[in-house]
C-alpha positions as MATLAB code, in Angstrom:
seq = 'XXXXXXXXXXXXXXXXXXXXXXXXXXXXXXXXXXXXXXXXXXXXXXXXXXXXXXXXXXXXXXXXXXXXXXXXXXXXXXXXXX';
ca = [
      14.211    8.390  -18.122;
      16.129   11.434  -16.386;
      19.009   10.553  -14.162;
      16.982   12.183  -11.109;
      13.714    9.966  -11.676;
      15.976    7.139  -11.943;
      17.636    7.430   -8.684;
      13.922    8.811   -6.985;
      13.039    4.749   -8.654;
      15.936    3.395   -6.937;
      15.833    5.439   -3.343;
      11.882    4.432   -2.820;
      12.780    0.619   -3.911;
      15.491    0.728   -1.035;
      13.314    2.116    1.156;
      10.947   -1.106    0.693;
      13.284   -3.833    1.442;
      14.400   -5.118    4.658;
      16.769   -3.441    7.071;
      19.257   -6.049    6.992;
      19.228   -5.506    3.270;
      20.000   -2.211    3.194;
      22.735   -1.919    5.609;
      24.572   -4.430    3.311;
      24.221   -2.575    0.250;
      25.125    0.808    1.232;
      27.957   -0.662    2.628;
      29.408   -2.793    0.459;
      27.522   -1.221   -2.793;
      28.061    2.893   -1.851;
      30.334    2.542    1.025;
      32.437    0.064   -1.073;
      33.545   -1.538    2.040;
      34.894   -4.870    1.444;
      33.063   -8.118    2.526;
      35.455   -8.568    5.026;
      35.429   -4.988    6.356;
      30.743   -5.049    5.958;
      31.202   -8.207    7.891;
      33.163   -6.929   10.629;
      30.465   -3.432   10.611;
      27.428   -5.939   10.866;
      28.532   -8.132   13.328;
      27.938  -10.769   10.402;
      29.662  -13.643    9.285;
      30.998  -12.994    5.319;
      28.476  -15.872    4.190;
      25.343  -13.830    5.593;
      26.241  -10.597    4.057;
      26.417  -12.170    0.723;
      23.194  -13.848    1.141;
      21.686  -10.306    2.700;
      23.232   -8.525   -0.626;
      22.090  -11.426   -3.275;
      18.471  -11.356   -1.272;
      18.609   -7.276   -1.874;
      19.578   -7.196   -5.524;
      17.082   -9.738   -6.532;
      14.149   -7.410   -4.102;
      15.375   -4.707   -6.057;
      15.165   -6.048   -9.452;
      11.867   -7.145   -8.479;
      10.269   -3.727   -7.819;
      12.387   -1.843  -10.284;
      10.740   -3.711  -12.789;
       7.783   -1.221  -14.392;
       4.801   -0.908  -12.919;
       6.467   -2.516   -9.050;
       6.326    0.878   -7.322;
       2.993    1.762   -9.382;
       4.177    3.367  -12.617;
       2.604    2.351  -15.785;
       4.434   -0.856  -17.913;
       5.031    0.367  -21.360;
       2.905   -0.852  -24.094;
       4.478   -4.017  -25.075;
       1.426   -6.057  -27.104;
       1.651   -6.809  -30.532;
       0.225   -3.699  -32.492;
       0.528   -0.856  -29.827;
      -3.274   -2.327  -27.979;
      -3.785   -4.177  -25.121;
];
């Protein structure tokens, strides 16, 4: 998989998780803000924005996985048929 299609993946799985979610990641994850500072952003205690960013990564893991956002799972059966 291309770099671009992987980050188109990763943009539209953002796009499908909560608010909260993503205001933690892109600022702790692309903003590399520390907790501390992401806490202070959010209005947040420290212990909510790691929950936020724990709750995110396992959303995003979820529908990263093939076939979450409606691409085809590759062919994993025993002899190539399903």
């Amino acid at each position: 998989m291309d770099d671009e299609r992987a980050m188109s993946r990763v943009r539209r799985a953002v796009a499908r998780i909560p608010t909260d979610q993503q205001e933690a990641l892109e600022l702790v994850v692309w903003s590399q803000c520390s907790l501390e500072e992401a806490s202070s952003v959010l209005g947040a205690p420290v212990s909510t924005l790691k929950s936020r960013l724990f709750r995110a990564r396992r959303n995003l893991a979820d529908l990263l996985d093939p076939g979450a956002l409606g691409e085809d799972r590759p062919d994993d059966s025993p002899g190539g048929a399903r």
